[in-house]
C-alpha positions as CSV (number, residue, x, y, z in Angstrom):
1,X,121.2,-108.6,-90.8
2,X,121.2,-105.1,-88.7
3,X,121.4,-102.2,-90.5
4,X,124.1,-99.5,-89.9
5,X,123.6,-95.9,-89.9
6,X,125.6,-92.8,-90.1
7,X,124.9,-89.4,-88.6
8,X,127.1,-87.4,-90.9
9,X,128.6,-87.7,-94.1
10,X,131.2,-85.2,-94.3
11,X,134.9,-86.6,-95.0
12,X,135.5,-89.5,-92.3
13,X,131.7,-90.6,-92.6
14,X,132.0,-91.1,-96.4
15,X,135.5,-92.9,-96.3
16,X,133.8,-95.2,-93.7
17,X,130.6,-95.6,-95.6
18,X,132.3,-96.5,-99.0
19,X,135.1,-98.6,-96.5
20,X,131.7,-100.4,-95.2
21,X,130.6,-101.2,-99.1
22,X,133.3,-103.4,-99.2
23,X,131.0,-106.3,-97.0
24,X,127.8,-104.5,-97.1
25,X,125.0,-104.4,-99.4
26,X,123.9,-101.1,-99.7
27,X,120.5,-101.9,-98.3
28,X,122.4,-102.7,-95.3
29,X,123.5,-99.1,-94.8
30,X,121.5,-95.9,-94.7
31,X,122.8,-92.3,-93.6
32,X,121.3,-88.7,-92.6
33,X,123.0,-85.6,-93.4
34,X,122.2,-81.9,-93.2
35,X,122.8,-81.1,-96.6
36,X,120.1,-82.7,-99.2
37,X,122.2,-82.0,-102.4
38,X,125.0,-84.0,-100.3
39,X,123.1,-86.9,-99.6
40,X,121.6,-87.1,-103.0
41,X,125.2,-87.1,-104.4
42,X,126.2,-90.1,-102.0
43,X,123.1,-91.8,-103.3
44,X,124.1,-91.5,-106.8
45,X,128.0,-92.4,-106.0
46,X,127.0,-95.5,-103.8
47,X,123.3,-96.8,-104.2
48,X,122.7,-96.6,-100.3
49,X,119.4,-94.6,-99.3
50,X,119.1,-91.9,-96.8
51,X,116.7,-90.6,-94.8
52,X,115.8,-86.7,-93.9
53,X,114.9,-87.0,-90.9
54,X,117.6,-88.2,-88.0
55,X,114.7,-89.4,-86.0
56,X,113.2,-91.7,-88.8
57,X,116.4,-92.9,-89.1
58,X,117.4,-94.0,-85.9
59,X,114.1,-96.6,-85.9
60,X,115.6,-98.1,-88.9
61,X,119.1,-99.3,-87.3
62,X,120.9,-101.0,-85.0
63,X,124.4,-99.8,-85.0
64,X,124.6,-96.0,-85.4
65,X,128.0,-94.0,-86.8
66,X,127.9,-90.5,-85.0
67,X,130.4,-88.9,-87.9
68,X,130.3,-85.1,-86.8
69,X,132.4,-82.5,-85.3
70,X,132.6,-82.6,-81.8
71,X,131.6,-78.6,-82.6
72,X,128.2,-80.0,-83.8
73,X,127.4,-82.9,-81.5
74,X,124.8,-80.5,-79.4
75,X,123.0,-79.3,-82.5
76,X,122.3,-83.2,-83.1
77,X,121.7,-84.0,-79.7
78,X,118.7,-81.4,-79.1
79,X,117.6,-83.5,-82.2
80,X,118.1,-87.4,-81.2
81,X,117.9,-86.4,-77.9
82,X,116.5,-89.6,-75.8
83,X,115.5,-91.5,-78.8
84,X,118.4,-93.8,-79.3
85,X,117.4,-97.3,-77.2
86,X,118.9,-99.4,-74.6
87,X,119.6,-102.1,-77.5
88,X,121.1,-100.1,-79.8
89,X,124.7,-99.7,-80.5
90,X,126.2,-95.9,-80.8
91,X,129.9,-95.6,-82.2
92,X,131.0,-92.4,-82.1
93,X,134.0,-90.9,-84.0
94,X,134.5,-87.6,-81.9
95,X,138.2,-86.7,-80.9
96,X,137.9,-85.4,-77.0
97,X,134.7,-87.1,-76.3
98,X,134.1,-89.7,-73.6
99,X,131.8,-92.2,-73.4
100,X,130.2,-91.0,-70.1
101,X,129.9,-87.5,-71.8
102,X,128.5,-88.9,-75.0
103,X,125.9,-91.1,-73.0
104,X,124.6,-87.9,-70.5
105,X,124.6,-85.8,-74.0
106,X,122.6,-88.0,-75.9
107,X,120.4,-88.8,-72.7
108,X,120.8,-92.6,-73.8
109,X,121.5,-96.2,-71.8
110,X,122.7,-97.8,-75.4
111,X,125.6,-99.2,-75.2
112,X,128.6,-97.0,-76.7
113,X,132.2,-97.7,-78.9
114,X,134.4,-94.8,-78.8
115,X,136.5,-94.9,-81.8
116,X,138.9,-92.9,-84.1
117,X,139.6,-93.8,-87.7
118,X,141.6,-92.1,-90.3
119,X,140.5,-90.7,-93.7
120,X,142.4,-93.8,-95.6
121,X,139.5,-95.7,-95.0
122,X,138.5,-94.5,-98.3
123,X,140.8,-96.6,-99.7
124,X,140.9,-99.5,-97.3
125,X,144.0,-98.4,-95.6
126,X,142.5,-97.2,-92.3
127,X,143.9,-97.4,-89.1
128,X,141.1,-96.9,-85.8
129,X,141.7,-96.9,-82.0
130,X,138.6,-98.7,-80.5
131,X,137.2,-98.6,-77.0
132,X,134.2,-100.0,-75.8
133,X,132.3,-98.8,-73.2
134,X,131.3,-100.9,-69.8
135,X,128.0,-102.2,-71.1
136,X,127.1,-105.7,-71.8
137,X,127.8,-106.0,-75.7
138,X,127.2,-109.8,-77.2
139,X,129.7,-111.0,-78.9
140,X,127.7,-110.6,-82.3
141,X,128.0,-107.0,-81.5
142,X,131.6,-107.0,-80.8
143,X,131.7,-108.8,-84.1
144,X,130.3,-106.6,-85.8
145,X,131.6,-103.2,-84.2
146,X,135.2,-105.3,-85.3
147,X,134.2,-106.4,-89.1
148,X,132.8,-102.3,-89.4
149,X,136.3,-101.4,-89.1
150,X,138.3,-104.3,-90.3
151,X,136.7,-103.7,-93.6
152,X,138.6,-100.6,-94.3
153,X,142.1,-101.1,-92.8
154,X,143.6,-102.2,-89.3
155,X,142.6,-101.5,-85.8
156,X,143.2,-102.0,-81.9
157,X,141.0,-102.0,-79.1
158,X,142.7,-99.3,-76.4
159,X,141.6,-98.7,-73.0
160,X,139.5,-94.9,-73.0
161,X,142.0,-93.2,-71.5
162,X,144.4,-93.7,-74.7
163,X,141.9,-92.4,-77.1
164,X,143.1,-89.0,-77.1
165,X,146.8,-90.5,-78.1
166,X,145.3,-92.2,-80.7
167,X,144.4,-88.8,-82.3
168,X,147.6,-88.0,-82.2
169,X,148.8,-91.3,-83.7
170,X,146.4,-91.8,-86.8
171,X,143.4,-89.7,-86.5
172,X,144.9,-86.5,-87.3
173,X,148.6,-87.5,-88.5
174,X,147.7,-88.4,-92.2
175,X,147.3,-84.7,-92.9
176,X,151.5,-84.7,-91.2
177,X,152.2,-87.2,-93.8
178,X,150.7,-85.6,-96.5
179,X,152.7,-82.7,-96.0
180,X,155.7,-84.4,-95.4
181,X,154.5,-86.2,-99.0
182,X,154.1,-82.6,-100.5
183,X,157.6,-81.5,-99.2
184,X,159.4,-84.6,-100.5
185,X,158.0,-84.1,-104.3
186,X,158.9,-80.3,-103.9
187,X,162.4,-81.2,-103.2
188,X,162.5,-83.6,-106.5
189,X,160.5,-81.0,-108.9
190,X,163.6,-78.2,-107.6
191,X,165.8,-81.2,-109.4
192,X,163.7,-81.4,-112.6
193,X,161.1,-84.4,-111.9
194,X,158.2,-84.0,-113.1
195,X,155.8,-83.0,-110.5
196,X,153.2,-85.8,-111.4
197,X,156.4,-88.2,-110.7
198,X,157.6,-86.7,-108.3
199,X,154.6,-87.3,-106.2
200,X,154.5,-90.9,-107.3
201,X,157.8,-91.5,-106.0
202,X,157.4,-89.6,-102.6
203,X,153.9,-91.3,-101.9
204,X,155.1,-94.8,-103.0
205,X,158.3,-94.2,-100.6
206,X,155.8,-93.8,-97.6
207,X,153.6,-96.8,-98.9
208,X,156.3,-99.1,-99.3
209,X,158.4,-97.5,-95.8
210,X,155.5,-98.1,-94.0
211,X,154.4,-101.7,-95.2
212,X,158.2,-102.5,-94.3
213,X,157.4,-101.9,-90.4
214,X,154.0,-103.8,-90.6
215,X,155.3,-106.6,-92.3
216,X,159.1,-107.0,-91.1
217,X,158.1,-106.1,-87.6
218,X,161.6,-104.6,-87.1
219,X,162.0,-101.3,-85.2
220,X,162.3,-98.3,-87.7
221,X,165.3,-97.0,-86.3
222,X,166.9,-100.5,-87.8
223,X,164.8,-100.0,-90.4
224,X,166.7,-96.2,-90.8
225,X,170.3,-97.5,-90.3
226,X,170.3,-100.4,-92.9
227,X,169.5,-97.4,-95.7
228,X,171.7,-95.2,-94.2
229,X,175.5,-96.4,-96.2
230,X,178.2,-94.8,-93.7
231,X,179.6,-91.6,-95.6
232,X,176.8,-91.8,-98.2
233,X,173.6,-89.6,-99.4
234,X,171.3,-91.0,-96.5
235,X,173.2,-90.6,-93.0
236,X,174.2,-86.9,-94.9
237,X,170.1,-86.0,-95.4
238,X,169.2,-87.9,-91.9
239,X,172.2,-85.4,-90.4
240,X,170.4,-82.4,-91.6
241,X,166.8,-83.6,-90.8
242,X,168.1,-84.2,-87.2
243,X,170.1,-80.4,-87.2
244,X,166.4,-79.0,-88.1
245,X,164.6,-80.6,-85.4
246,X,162.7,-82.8,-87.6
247,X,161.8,-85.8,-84.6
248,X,160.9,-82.9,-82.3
249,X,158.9,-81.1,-84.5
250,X,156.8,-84.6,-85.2
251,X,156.6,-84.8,-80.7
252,X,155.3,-81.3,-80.7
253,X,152.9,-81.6,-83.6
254,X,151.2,-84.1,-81.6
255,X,152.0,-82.4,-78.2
256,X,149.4,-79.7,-79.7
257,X,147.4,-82.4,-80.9
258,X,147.1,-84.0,-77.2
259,X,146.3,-80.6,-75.7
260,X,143.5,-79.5,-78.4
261,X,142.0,-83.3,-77.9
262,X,141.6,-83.8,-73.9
263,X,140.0,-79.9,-74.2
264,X,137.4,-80.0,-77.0
């Protein structure tokens, strides 16, 4: 079986690691990090070596998870730079970065997935836009590029050009709905819940809202109208959410989103 390795294991490259434990033996993964004490503590938490040294590394794998900051990416290329093979597989996770980009950056002819998961991978809730670049991949490849992701939640394949809307979608929109989470419990804790509870019945909402378009596969705004009673509690709060600007607050979040993405 090929062996998958991650450049990077801050937040998104752990969720994916410990999403990629769910098929994988952890002989079948490695990683590389900058930070020793941070890969020894991975070690501990997951049983899956590491290596110090990217180069070492990148002889030891096929597939190879680029999980760093678009901020950092020329650091680790002046690095890695020219040693990652024609048959080797890079996926990258950067928001903003194309695959040509990625390619002349990395001086490399190995074929490349551009991709962008979510942090609920680390609990097998993930959600990843995946594009794959013009190269000749096999179809074990695709497999396996597909299973990587599969094991940790849901994904789509989108053509490039769409990648940057996926940011905007699910890359970056958890931390919206953890906010919107965080609000919620705030408004039941000013009504005497507990705030332990009060989170439990905010996050469960969102679960449970959420699983209801997935598995019901009815639009959400007939989703909306069969809570909202005419004259009751709902169609009151939805009234005031609407008077705040709450739908175009969401459009401009990931207006900004867009724009920050297509100019990293």
């Amino acid at each position: 079986m090929d062996k998958i390795g991650f450049i990077g294991m801050g937040n998104m490259g752990y969720a994916m690691l410990k999403g990629a434990l769910r098929y994988k033996q952890p002989s079948e993964l490695t990683f590389t990090d900058v930070a020793v004490s941070r890969m020894e503590d991975v070690k501990k938490e997951t049983g899956v070596d590491f290596y110090t040294d990217k180069k070492e590394m990148l002889k030891a794998v096929k597939y190879i998870i680029l999980a760093v900051k678009p901020q950092y990416l020329s650091q680790v290329a002046e690095e890695i730079r020219g040693e990652i093979k024609q048959d080797q597989v890079v996926i990258s996770i950067l928001p903003g970065v194309t695959i040509s980009s990625l390619k002349e950056t990395l001086a490399t002819e190995a074929k490349v997935v551009r991709t962008m998961p979510n942090t609920p991978a680390l609990v097998g809730e993930g959600m990843t836009g995946i594009s794959f670049s013009e190269d000749a991949f096999s179809e074990e490849e695709k497999k396996e590029v597909l299973d990587f992701f599969g094991a940790f939640g849901k994904y789509e394949i989108v053509e490039e050009r769409l990648m940057n809307a996926v940011v905007c979608a699910s890359g970056s929109s958890p931390a919206y709905v953890y906010m919107f989470i965080e609000a919620l419990a705030d408004s039941a804790v000013k009504y005497g819940i507990p705030r332990n509870k009060a989170y439990t019945f905010a996050a469960q909402t969102v679960l449970g809202s959420a699983k209801m378009v997935l598995e019901t596969g009815q639009h959400p705004g007939k989703l909306k109208d069969d809570v909202c009673s005419p004259g009751g509690t709902t169609i009151a709060a939805v009234s005031a959410l609407e008077e705040c600007g709450f739908r175009s607050a969401v459009i401009k979040a990931a207006d900004e989103c867009y724009k920050k993405a297509t100019n990293m």
